[in-house]
C-alpha positions, -999 to 999 in steps of 0.1 A, spaced: -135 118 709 -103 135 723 -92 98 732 -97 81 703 -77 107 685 -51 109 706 -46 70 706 -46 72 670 -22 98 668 2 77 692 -1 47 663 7 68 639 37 82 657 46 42 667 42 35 629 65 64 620 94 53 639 92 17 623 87 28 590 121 53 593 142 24 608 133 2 576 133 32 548 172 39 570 179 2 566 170 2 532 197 35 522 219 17 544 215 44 571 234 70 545 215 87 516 220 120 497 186 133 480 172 170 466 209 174 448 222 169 480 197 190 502 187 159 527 217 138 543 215 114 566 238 90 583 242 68 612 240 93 637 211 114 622 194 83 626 199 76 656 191 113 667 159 110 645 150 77 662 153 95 696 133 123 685 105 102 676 108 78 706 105 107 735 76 125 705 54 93 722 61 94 753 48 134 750 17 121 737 8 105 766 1 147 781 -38 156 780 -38 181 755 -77 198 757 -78 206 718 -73 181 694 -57 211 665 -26 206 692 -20 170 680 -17 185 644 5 214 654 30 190 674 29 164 645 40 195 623 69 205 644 79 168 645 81 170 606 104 201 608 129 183 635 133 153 610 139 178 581 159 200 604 180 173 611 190 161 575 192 198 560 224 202 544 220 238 534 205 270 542 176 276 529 162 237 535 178 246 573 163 277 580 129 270 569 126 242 596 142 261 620 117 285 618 84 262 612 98 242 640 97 278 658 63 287 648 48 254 661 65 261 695 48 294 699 19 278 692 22 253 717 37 281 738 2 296 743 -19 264 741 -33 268 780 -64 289 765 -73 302 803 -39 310 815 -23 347 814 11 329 822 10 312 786 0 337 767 28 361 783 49 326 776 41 326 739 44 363 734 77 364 746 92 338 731 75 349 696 97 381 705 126 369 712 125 343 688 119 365 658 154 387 669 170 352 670 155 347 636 167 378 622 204 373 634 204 336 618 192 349 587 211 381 582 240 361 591 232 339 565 230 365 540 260 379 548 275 345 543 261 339 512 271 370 499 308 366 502 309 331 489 279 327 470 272 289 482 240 277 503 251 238 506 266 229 531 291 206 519 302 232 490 315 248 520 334 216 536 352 216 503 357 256 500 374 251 534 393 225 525 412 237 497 415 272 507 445 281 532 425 312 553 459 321 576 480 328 545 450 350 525 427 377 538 391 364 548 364 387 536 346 402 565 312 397 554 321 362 561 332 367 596 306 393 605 279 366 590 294 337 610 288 357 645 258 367 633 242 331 629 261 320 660 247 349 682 211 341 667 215 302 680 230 316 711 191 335 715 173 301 702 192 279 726 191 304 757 223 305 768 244 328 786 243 358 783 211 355 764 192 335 792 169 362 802 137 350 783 140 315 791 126 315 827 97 331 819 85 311 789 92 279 805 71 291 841 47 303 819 37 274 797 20 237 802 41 212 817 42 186 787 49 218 764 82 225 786 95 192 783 89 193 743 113 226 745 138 209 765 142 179 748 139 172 713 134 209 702 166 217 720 181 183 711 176 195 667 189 229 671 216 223 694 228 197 668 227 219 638 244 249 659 272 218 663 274 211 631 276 250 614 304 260 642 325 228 636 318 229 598 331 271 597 359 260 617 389 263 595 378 301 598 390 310 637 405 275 649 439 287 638 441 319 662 413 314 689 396 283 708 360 290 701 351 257 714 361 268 751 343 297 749 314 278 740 323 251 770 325 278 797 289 292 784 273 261 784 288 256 819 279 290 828 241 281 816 239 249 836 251 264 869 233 297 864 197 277 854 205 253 885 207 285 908 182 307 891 154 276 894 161 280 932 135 303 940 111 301 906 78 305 916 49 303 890 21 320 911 
């Protein structure tokens, strides 16, 4: 029975990715919808088509519960959505279904310790990552009083900010959402969950978490940073801090991953 569902669940994955490359091709790959909630472009799509392309090749993994299936088609529905949110409250909401599916699937080896440590760890530390994104949001929103995020693109680029004073719930709100993606993504110096959430979960479950779930929120943190840019570009290279940690993250995981041991 577990076959037959999980071959239909593969079609209906296959089917999705055709039927968003003809619904892209019929917006010509750039739509605004929701008073300009959803976006997409060219290269959403392409990220989308990706996301759904490696989604089947996951499928393939011999999940032992059939609920699973629903769960990972759930948090496929919140990458899509996370993908094409253009403001904050369409954002975080995937952000954080796409979180609660990967607890889920965190914890999905019923019979093993490992994943359940795996999923109660990452529920931690993904609820403090949670609670930084969204106080930072609120802090945002309070000293501006705008959710979309191209209402922002146009605040920023009207508004000189070296010549005026920028309101400090706007800066303090800004760190605040970047240190909360800094949690989500695990990078350094907020690494420390990630190795034992990835020992401790199944194999196919790790590669979900380091591919198209990291692949969605690594391209929103992008987009937020380079979209409150205006902000700190004019006195300090933010972008080369965040090159050395990422660098910092790839040699340090290479290193770490030296002597892992899962038993």
């Amino acid at each position: 029975m577990l076959v037959v569902v999980k071959y239909h669940f593969f079609l209906v994955t296959l089917f999705l990715v055709f039927f968003y490359s003809l619904l892209s091709e019929f917006f010509l790959l750039k739509y605004s919808i929701f008073y300009n909630s959803l976006v997409s472009d060219l290269f959403i799509y392409v990220l989308k088509l990706a996301v759904l392309l490696f989604s089947t090749f996951f499928l393939k993994a011999a999940w032992d519960r059939w609920e699973m299936l629903l769960v990972f088609q759930i948090g496929l529905l919140s990458i899509l959505l996370l993908l094409s949110s253009n403001d904050f409250i369409l954002f975080f909401t995937s952000l954080e279904l796409l979180s609660l599916v990967l607890y889920i699937l965190a914890g999905s080896s019923k019979n093993s310790l490992l994943s359940a440590e795996a999923a109660l760890k990452y529920f931690v530390f993904g609820a403090l990552a949670s609670i930084l994104v969204l106080l930072g949001i609120s802090f945002v929103y309070a000293s501006t009083g705008l959710l979309n995020f191209s209402d922002y693109a146009l605040l920023f680029l009207f508004f000189d900010f070296s010549s005026v004073d920028v309101d400090l719930f706007l800066i303090f709100g800004m760190f605040s959402l970047y240190l909360g993606f800094l949690v989500k993504l695990g990078l350094v110096p907020f690494h420390f969950w990630v190795p034992s959430v990835y020992l401790g979960s199944p194999f196919h479950v790790v590669g979900i978490f380091s591919t198209v779930a990291k692949m969605a929120t690594l391209y929103i943190f992008v987009r937020l940073f380079y979209l409150f840019s205006p902000l700190y570009f004019s006195f300090v290279s933010f972008d080369v801090l965040f090159l050395f940690l990422s660098l910092f993250s790839i040699v340090l995981g290479y290193v770490g991953s030296l002597g892992a041991n899962k038993y």
